[in-house]
C-alpha positions as CSV (number, residue, x, y, z in Angstrom):
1,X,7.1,51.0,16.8
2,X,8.0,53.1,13.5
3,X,8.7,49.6,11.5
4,X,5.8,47.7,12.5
5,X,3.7,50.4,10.8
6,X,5.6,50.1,8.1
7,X,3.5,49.5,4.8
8,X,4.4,46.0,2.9
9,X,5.9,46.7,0.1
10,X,4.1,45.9,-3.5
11,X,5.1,42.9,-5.2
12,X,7.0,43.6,-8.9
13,X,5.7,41.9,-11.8
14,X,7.5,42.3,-15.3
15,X,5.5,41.6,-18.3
16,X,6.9,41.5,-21.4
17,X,6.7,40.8,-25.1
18,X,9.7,38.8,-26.9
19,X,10.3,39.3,-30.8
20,X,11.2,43.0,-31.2
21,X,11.4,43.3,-27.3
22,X,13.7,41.7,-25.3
23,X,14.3,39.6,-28.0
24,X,16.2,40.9,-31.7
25,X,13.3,40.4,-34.3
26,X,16.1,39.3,-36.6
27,X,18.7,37.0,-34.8
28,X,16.3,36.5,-31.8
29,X,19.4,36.8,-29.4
30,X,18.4,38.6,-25.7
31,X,22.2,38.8,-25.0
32,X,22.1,42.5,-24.9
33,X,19.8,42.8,-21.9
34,X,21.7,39.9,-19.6
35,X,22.5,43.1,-17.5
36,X,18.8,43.9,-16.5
37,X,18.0,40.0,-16.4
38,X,20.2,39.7,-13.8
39,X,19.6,42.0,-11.3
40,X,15.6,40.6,-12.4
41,X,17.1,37.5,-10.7
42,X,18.8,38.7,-8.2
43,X,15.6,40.5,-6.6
44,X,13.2,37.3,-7.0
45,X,11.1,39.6,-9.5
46,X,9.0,37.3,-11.8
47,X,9.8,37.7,-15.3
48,X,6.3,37.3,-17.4
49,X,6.9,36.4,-20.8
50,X,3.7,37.0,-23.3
51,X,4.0,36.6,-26.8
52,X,2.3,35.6,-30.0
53,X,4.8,32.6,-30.1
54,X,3.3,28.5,-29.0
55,X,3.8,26.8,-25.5
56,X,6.3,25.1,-27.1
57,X,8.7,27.9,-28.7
58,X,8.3,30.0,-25.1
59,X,9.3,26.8,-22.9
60,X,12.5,26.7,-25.0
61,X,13.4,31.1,-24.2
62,X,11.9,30.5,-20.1
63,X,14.9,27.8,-20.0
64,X,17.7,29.6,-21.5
65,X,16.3,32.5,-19.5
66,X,16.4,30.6,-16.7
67,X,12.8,31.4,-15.3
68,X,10.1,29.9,-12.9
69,X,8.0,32.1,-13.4
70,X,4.2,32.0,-15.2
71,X,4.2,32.8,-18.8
72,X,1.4,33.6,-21.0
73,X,0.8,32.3,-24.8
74,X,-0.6,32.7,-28.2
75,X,-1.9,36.4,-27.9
76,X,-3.1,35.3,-24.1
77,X,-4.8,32.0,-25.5
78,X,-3.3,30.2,-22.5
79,X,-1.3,31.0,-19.2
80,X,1.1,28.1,-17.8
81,X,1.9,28.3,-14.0
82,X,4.6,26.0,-13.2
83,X,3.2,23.0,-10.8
84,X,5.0,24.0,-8.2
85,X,2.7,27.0,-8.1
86,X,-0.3,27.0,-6.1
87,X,-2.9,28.5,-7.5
88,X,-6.3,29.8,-5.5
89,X,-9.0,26.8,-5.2
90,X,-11.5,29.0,-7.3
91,X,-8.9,28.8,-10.3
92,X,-10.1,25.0,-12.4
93,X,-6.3,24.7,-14.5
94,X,-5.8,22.0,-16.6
95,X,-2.5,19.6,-16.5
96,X,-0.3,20.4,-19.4
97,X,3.2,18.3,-18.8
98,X,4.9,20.2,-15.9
99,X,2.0,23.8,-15.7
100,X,-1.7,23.9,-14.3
101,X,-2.7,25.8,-17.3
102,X,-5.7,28.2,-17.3
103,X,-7.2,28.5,-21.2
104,X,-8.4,32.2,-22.0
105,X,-8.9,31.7,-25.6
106,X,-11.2,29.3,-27.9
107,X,-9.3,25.8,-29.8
108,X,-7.4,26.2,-32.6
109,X,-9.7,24.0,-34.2
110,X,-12.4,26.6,-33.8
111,X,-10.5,29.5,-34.9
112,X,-9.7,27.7,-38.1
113,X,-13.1,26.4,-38.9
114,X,-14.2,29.9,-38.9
115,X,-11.0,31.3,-40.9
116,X,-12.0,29.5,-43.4
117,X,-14.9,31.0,-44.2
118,X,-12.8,34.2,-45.1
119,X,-11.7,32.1,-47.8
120,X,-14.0,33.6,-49.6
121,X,-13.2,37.2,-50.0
122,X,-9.2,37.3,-49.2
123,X,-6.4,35.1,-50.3
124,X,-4.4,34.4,-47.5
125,X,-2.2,32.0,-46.0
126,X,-2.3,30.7,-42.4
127,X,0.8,28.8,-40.5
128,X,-2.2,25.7,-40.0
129,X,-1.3,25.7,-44.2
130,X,2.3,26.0,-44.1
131,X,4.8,23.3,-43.6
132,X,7.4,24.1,-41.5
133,X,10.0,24.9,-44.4
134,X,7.8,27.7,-45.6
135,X,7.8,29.0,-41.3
136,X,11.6,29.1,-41.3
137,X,11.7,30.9,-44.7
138,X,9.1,33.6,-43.5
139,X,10.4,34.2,-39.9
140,X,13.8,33.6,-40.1
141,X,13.8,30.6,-37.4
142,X,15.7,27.4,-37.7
143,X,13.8,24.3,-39.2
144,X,13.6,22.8,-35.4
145,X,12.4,26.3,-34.4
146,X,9.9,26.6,-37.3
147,X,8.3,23.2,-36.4
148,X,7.8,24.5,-32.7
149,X,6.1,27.6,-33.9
150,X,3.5,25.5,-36.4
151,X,2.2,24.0,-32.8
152,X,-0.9,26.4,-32.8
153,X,-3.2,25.8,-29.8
154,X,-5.2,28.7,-29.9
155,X,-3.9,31.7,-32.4
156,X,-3.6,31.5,-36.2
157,X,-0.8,33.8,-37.9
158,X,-1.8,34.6,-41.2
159,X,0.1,36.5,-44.4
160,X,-2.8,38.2,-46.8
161,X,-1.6,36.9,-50.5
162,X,-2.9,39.8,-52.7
163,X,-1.2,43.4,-51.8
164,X,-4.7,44.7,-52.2
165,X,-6.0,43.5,-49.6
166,X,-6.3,45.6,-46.6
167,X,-5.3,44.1,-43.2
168,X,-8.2,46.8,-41.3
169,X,-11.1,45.7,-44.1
170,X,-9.7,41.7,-43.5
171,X,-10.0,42.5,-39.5
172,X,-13.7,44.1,-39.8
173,X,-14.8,40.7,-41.9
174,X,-12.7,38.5,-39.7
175,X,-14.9,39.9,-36.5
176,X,-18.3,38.8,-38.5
177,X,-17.1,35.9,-38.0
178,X,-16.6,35.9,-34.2
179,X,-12.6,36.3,-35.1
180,X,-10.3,38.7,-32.7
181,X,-7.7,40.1,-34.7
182,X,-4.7,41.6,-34.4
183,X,-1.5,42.7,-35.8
184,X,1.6,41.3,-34.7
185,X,5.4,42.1,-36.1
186,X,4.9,40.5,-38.7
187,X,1.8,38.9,-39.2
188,X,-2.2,38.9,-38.6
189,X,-3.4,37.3,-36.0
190,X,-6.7,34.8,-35.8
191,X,-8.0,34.2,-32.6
192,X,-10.8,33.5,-30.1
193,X,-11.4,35.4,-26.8
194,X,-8.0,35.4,-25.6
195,X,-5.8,38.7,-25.2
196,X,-2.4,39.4,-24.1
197,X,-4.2,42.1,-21.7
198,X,-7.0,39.5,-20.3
199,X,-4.3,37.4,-19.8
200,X,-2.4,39.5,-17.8
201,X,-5.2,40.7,-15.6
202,X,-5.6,37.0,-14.8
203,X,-1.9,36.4,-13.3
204,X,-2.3,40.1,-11.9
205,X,-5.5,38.8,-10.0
206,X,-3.5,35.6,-8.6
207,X,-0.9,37.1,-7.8
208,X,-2.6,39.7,-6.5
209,X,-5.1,37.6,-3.9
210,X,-2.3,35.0,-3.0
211,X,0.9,37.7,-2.2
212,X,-1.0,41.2,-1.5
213,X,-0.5,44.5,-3.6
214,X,1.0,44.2,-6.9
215,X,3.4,47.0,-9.0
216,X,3.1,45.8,-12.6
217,X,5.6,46.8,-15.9
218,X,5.0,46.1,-19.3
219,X,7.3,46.3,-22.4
220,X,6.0,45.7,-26.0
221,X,6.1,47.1,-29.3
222,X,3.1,46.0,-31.3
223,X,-0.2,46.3,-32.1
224,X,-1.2,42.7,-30.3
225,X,0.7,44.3,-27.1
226,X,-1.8,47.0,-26.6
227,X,-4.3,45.7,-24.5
228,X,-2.0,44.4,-22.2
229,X,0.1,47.7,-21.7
230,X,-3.0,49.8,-21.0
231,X,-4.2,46.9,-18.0
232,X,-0.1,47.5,-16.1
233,X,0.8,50.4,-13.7
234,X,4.0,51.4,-15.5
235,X,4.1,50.7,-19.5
236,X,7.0,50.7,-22.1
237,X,6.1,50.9,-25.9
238,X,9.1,50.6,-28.0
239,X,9.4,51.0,-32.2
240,X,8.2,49.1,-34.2
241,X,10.1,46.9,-36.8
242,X,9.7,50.0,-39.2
243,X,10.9,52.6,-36.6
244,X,7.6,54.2,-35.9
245,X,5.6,53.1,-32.9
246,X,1.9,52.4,-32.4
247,X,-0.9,54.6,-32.4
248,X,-4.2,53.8,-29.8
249,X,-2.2,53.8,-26.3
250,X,-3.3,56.0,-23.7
251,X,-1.8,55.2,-20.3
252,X,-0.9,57.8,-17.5
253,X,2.6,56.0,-16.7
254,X,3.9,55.6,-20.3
255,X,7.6,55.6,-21.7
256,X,8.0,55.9,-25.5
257,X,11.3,54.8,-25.9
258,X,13.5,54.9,-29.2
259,X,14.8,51.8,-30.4
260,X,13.6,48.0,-29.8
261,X,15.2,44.7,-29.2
262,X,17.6,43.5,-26.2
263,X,19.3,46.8,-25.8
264,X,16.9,49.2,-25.9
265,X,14.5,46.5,-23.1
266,X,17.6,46.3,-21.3
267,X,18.7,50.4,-21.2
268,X,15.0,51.2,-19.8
269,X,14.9,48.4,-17.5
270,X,18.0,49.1,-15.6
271,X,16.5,52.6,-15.0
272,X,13.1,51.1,-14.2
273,X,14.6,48.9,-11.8
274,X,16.5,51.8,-9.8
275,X,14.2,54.0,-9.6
276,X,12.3,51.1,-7.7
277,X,15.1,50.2,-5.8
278,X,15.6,54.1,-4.7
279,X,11.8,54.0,-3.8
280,X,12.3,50.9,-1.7
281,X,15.3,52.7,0.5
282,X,13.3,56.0,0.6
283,X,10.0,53.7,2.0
284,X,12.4,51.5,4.9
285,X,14.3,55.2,5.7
């Protein structure tokens, strides 16, 4: 009688940010955090991945990562559920080859129309501007990588020329314009509509109506990662590039962690992942 009143329990979702995060901002290896991955595997939890970086780039780190799950694009411009997910009728996706993709931000063509009109005032270079020499030389990405990262479908990183320039007084003229913008590791971001924390409210929401109660995580270490740490239950900010972290995060299940990249994401996930395990005994004891 005792199990059959037994509460379900919630449903683990991981979302998580890649350069800087579970990926080295340098190298771009995840080796380090193989040991959390796994046992991410082993429990069927889906692995969210939501980065600044294109479709394209994120389809090539969900297969060596081995994942099925969703993953979310561009600053949240786009979220890509595999086909083989069913999505609630309500839901109007459109068929990118092998996702029903749902688009949370504006065109890239749209973004940069408007861009350009900060022309005017700052001297700045966008990746729409760069070929994709210029990509590798800035992010440290092979050529083959570089080209992936130029395919811009909603979000346009930009480098300000002049050292003048400030990135907050280029954000207040950028939202005259109808711009979002954020900072990522290592560049601005130009975009429309679309955040990482929209984003993740939408696969939250799925998820949510098609599989019941939902315990969310979030790891992330930038500026562009706010809004979607403050919409999870349990969130992880790590340091930044420069060793600090950010400022403008309140959340009432926080970890500040020292250190970033593959082994600092995998050190706090293996603890994250048993305390939930010792939570699921204490709930079926």
């Amino acid at each position: 009688m005792r199990d059959s009143l037994k509460k379900p329990q919630p449903q683990t979702l991981i979302f998580t940010d890649l350069d800087g995060t579970l990926l080295d901002d340098q190298t771009y290896d995840f080796s380090p955090a193989i040991p959390a991955l796994e046992i991410i595997h082993s429990r069927k939890i889906p692995l969210i991945l939501v980065s600044s970086k294109t479709r394209a780039e994120i389809e090539f780190f969900r297969e060596l990562l081995s994942l099925e799950s969703p993953f979310i694009a561009e600053n949240g411009g786009g979220i890509y559920f595999p086909t083989s997910f069913a999505l609630p009728k309500e839901y109007s996706y459109k068929s990118v080859v092998g996702f029903h993709a749902l688009f949370i931000g504006g065109p890239i063509k749209e973004v940069l129309k408007r861009s350009r009109k900060l022309k005017r005032d700052f001297n700045f270079r966008g990746f729409s501007e760069m070929p994709a020499q210029e990509i590798a030389s800035l992010t440290g990405l092979t050529l083959e990588h570089a080209v992936l990262a130029s395919k811009r479908e909603f979000d346009e990183p930009i480098m300000l020329q002049d050292p003048l320039d400030d990135k907050e007084i280029f954000c207040k003229k950028a939202a005259q314009y109808g711009l979002d913008c954020v900072y990522g590791g290592r560049f601005i971001h130009l975009f429309l509509g679309g955040n990482k924390g929209r984003a993740v409210e939408t696969v939250l929401e799925i998820y949510r109506q098609l599989r019941g109660p939902t315990f969310s995580i979030a790891l992330g270490d930038s500026p562009n990662d706010i809004s979607m740490l403050k919409v999870v239950d349990k969130a992880v900010l790590m340091q930044g590039r420069d060793g600090t972290h950010i400022n403008g995060l309140a959340h009432p299940d926080l970890i500040t962690l020292e250190g970033n990249g593959p082994e600092a994401w995998n050190k706090v996930m293996l603890s994250i992942l048993e305390d939930l395990r010792n939570r699921k005994l204490m709930a079926e004891s």
